[in-house]
Biopython code that builds the backbone (N, CA, C, O; Angstrom):
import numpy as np
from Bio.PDB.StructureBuilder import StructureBuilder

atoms = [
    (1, "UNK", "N", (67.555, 52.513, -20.377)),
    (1, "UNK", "CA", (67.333, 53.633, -19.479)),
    (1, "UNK", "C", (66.952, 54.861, -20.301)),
    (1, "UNK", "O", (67.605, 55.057, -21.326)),
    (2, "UNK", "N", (65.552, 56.079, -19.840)),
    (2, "UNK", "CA", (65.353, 56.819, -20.699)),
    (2, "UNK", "C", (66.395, 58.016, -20.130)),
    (2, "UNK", "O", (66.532, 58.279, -18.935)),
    (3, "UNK", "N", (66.888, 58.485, -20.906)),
    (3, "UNK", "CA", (67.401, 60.067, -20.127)),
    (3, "UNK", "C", (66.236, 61.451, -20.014)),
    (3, "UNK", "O", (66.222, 62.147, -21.030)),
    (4, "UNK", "N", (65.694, 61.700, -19.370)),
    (4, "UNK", "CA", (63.721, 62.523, -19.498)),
    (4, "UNK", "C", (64.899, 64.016, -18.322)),
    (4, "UNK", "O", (65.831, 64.115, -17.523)),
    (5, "UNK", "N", (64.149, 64.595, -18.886)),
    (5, "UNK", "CA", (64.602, 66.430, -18.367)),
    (5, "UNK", "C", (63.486, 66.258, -17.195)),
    (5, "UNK", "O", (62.564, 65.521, -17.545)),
    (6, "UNK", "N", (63.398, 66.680, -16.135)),
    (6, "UNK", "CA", (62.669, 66.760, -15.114)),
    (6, "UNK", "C", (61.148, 67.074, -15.837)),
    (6, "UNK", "O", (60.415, 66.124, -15.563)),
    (7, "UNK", "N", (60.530, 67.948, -16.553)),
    (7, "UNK", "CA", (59.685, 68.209, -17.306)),
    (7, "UNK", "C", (58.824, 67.200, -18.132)),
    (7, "UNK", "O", (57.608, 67.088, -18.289)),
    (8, "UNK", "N", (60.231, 66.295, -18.744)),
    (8, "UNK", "CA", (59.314, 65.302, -19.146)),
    (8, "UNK", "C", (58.953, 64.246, -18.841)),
    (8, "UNK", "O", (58.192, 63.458, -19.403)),
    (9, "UNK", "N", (59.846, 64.164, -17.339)),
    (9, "UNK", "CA", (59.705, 63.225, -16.463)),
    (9, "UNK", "C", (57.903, 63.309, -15.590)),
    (9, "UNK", "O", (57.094, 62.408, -15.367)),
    (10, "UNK", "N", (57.858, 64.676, -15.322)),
    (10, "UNK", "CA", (56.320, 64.829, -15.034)),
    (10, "UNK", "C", (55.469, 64.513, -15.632)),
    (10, "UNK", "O", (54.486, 63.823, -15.362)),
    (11, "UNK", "N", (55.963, 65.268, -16.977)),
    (11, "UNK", "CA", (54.331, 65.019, -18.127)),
    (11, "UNK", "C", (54.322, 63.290, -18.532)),
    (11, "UNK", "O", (53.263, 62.804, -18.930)),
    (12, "UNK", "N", (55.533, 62.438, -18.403)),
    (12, "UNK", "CA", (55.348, 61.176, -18.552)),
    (12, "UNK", "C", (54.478, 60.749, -17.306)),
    (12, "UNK", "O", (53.579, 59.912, -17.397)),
    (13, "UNK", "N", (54.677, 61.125, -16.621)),
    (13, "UNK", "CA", (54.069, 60.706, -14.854)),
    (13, "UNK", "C", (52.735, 61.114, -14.738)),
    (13, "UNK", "O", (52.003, 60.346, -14.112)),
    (14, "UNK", "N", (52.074, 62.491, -15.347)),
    (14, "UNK", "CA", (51.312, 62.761, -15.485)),
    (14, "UNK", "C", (50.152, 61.701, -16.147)),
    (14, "UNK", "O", (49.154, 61.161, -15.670)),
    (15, "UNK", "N", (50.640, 61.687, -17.167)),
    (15, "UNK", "CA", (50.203, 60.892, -18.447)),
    (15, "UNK", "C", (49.794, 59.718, -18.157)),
    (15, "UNK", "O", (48.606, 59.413, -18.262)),
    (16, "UNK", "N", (51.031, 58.605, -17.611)),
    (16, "UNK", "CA", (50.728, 57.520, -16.547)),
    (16, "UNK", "C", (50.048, 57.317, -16.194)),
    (16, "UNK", "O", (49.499, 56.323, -16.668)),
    (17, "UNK", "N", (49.193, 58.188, -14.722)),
    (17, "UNK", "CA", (48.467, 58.101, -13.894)),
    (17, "UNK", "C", (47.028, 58.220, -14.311)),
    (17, "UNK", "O", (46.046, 57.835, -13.675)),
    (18, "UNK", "N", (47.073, 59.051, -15.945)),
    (18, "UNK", "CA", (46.091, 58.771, -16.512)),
    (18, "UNK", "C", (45.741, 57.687, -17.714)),
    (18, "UNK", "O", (44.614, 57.543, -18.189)),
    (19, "UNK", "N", (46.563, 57.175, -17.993)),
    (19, "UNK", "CA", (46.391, 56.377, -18.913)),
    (19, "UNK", "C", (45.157, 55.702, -19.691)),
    (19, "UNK", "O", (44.623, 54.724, -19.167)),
    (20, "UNK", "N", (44.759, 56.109, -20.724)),
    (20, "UNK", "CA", (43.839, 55.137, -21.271)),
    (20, "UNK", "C", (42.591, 56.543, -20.858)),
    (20, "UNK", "O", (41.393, 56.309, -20.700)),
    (21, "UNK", "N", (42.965, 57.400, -20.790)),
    (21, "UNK", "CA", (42.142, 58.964, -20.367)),
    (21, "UNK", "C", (42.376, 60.193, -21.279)),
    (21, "UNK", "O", (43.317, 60.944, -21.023)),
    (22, "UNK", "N", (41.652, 60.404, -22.214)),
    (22, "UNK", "CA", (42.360, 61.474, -22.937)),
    (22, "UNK", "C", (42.821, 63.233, -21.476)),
    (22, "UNK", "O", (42.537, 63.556, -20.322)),
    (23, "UNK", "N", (43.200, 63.481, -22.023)),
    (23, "UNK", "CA", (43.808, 64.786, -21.019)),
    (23, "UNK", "C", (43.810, 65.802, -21.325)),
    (23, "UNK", "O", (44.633, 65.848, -22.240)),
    (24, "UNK", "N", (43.326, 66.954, -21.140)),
    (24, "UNK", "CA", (43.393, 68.043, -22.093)),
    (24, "UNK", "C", (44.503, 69.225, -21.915)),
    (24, "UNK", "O", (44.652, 69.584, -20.747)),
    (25, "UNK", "N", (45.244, 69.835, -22.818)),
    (25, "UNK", "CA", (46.354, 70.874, -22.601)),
    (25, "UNK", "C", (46.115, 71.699, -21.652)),
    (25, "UNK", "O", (47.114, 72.233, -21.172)),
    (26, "UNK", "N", (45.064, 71.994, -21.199)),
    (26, "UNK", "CA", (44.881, 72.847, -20.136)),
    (26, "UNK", "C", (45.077, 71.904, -18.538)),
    (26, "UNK", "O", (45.715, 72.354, -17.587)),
    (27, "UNK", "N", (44.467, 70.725, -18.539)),
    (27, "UNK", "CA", (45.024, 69.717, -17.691)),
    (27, "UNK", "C", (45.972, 69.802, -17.634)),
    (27, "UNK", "O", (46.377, 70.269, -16.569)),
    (28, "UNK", "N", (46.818, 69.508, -18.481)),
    (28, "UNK", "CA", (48.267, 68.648, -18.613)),
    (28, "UNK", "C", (49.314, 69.940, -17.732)),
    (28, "UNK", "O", (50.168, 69.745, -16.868)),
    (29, "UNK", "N", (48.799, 71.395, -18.411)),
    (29, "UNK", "CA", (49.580, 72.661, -17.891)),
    (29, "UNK", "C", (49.541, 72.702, -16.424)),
    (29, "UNK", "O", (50.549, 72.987, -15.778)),
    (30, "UNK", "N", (48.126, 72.356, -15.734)),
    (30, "UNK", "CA", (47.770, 72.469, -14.859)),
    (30, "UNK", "C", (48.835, 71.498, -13.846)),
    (30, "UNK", "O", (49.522, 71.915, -12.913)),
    (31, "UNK", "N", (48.733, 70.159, -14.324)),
    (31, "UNK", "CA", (49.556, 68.786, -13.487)),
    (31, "UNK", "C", (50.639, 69.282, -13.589)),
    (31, "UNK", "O", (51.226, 69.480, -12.525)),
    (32, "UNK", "N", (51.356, 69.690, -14.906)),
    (32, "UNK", "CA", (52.886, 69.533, -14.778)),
    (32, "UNK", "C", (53.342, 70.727, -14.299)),
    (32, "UNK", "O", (53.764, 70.730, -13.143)),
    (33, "UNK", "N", (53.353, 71.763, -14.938)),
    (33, "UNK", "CA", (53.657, 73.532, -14.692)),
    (33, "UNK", "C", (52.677, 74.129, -13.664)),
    (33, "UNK", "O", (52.810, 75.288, -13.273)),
    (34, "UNK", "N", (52.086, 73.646, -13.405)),
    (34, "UNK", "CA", (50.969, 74.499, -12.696)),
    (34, "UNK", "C", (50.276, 75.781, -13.035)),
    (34, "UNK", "O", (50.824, 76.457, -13.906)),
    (35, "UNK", "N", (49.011, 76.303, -12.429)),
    (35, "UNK", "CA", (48.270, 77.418, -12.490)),
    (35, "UNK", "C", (49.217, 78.703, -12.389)),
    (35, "UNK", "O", (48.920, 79.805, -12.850)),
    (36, "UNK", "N", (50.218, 78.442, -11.820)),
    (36, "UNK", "CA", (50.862, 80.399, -11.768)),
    (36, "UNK", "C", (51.139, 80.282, -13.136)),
    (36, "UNK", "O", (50.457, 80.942, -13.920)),
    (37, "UNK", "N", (52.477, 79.182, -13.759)),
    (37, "UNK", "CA", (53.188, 79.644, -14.637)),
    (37, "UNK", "C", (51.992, 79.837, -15.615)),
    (37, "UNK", "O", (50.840, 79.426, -15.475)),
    (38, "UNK", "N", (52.640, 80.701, -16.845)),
    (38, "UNK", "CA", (52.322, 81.323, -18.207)),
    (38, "UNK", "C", (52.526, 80.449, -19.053)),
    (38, "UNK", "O", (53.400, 80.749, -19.867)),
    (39, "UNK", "N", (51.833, 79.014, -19.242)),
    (39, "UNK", "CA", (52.674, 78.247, -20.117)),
    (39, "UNK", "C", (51.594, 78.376, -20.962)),
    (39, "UNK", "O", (50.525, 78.771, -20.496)),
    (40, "UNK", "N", (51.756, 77.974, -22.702)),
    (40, "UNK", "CA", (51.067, 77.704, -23.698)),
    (40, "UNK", "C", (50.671, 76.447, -24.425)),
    (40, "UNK", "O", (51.538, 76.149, -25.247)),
    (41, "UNK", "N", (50.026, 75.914, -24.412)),
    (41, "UNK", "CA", (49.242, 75.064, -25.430)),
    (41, "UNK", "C", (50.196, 73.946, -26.266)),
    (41, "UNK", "O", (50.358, 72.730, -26.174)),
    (42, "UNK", "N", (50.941, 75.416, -27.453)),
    (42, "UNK", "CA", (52.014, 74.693, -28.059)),
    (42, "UNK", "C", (53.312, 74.409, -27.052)),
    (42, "UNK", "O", (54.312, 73.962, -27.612)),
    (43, "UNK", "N", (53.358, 74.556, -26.098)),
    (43, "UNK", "CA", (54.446, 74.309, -24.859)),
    (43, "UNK", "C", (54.305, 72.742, -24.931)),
    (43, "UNK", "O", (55.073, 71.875, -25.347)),
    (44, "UNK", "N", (53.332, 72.703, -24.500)),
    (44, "UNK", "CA", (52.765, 70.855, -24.382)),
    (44, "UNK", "C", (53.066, 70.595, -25.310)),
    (44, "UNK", "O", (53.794, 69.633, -25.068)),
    (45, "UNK", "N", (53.073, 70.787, -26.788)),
    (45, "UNK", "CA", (52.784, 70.176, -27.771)),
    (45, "UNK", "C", (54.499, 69.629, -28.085)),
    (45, "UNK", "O", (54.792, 68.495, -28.463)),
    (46, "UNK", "N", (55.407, 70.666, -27.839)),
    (46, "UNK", "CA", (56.395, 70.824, -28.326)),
    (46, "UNK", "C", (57.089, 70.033, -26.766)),
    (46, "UNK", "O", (58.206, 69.661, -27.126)),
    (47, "UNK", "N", (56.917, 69.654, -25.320)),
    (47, "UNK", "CA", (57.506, 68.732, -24.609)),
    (47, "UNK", "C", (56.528, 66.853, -24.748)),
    (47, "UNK", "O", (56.511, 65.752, -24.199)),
    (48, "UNK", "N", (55.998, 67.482, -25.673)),
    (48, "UNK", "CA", (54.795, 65.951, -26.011)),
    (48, "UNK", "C", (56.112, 65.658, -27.054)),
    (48, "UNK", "O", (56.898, 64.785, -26.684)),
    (49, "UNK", "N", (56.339, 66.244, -28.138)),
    (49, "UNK", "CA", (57.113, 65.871, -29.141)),
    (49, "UNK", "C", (58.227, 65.547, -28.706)),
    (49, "UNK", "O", (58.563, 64.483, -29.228)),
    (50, "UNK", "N", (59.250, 66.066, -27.754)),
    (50, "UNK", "CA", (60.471, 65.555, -27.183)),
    (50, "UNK", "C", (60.564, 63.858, -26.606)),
    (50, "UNK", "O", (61.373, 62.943, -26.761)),
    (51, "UNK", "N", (58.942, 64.069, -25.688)),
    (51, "UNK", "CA", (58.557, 62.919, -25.429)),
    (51, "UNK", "C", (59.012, 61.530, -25.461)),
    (51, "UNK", "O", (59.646, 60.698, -24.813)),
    (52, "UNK", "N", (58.093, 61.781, -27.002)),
    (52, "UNK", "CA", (57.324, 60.605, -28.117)),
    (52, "UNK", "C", (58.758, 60.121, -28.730)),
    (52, "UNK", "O", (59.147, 58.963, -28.877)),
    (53, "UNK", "N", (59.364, 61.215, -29.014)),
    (53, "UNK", "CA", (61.034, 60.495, -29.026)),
    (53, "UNK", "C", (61.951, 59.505, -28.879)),
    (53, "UNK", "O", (62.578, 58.666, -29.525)),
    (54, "UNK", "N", (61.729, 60.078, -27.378)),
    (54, "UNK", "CA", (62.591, 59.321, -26.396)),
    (54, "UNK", "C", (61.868, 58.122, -26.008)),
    (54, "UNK", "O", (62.714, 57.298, -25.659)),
    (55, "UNK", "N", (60.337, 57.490, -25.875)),
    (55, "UNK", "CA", (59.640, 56.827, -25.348)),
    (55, "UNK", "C", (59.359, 55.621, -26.508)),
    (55, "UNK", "O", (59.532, 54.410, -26.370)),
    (56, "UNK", "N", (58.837, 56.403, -27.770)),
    (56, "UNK", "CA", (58.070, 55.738, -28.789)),
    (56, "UNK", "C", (58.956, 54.898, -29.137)),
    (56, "UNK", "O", (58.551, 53.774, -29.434)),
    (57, "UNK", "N", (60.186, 55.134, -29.197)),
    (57, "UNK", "CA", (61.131, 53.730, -30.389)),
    (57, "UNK", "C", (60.404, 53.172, -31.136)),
    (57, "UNK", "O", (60.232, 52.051, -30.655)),
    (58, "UNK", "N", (59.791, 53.282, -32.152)),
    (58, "UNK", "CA", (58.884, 52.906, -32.855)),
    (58, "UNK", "C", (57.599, 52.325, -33.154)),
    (58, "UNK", "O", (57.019, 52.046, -34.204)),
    (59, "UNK", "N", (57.280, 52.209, -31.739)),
    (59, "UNK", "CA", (56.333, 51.767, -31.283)),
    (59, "UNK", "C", (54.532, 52.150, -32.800)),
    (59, "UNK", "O", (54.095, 53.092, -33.460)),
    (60, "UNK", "N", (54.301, 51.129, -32.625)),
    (60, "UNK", "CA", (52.884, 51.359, -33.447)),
    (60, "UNK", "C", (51.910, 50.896, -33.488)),
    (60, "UNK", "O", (52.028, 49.716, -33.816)),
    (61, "UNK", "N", (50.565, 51.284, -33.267)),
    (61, "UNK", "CA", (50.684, 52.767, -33.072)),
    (61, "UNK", "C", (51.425, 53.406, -31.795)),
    (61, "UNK", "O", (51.499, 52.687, -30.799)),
    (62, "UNK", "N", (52.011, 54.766, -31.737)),
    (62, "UNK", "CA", (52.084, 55.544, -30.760)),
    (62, "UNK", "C", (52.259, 55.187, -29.486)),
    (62, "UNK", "O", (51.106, 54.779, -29.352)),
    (63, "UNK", "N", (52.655, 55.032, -28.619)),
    (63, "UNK", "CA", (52.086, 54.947, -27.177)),
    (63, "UNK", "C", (51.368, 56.185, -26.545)),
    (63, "UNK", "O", (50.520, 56.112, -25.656)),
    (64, "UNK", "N", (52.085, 57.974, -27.457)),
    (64, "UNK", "CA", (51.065, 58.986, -26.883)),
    (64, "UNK", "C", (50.924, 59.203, -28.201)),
    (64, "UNK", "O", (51.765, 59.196, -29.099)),
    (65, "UNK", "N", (49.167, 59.495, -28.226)),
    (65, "UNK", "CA", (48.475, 59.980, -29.251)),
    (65, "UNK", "C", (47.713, 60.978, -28.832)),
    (65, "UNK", "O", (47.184, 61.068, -27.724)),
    (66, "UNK", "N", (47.638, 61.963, -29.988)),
    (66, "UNK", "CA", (47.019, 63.224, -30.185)),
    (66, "UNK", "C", (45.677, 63.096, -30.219)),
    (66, "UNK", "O", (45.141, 62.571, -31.194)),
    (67, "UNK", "N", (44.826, 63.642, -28.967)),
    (67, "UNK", "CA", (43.385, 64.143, -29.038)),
    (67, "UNK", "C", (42.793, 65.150, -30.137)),
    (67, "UNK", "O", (42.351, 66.179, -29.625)),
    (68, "UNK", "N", (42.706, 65.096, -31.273)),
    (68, "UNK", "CA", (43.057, 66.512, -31.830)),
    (68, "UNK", "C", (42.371, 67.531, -31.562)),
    (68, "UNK", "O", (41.259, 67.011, -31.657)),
    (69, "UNK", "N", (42.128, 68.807, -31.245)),
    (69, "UNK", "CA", (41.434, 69.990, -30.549)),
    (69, "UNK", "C", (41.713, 69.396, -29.416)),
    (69, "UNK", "O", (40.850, 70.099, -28.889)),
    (70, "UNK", "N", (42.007, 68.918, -28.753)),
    (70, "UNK", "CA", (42.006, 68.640, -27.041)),
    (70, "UNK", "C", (42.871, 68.623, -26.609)),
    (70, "UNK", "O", (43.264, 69.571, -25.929)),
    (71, "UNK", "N", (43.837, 67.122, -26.876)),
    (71, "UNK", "CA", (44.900, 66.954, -26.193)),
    (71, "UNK", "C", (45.401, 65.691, -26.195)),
    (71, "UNK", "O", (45.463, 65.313, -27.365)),
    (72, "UNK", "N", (45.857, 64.710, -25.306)),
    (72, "UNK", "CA", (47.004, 63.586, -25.608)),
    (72, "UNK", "C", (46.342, 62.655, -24.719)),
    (72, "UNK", "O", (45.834, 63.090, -23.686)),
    (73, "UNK", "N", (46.292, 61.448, -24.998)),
    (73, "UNK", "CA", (46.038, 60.439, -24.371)),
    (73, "UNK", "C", (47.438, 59.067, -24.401)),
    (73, "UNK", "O", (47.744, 58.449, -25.421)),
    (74, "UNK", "N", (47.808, 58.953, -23.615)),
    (74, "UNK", "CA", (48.735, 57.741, -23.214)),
    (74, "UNK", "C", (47.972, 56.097, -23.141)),
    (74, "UNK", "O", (47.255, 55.671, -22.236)),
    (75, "UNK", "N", (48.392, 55.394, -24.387)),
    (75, "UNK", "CA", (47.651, 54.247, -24.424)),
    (75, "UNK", "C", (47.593, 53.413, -23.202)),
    (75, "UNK", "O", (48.361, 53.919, -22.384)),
    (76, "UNK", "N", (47.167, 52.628, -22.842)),
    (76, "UNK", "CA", (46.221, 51.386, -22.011)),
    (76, "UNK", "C", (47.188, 50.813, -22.211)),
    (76, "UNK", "O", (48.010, 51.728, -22.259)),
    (77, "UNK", "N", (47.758, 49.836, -22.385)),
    (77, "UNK", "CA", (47.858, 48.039, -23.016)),
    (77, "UNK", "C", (47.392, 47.629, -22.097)),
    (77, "UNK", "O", (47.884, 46.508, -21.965)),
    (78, "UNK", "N", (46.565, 47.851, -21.141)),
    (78, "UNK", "CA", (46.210, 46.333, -19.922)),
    (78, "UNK", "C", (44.898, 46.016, -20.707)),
    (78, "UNK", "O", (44.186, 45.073, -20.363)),
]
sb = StructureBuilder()
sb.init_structure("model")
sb.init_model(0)
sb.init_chain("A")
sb.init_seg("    ")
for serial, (resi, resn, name, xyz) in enumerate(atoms, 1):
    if name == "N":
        sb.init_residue(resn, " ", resi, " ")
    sb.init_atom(name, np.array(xyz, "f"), 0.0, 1.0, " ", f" {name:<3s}", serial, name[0])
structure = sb.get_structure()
């Protein structure tokens, strides 16, 4: 069972629904936090890292990997 903060329960859900789609930080702000809040860039970066944590168990490569300049893509396996 994962224990995920409501937050990272979205951006996992988010991520999900895109899978195998890179996503960009401005996306990702958009799906999870939405257009009002003031969120930043490194916001994502730093609930991506809590994440990868809790999800990755060592997984390799990654299951979320870094777009770099862009943003995060959540692997495929199908």
């Amino acid at each position: 069972m994962l224990d995920l903060t409501i937050t990272e329960f979205r951006l996992l859900e988010f991520l999900m629904r895109r899978a195998g789609r890179a996503c960009s930080r401005a996306a990702i702000i958009d799906g999870v936090w939405g257009l009002e809040q003031d969120v930043k860039g490194n916001t994502v970066d730093a609930f991506i890292r809590l994440l990868r944590a809790k999800i990755d168990g060592g997984h390799r490569p990654a299951l979320i990997q870094t777009v770099r300049g862009y943003g995060y893509i959540l692997r495929d396996e199908s």
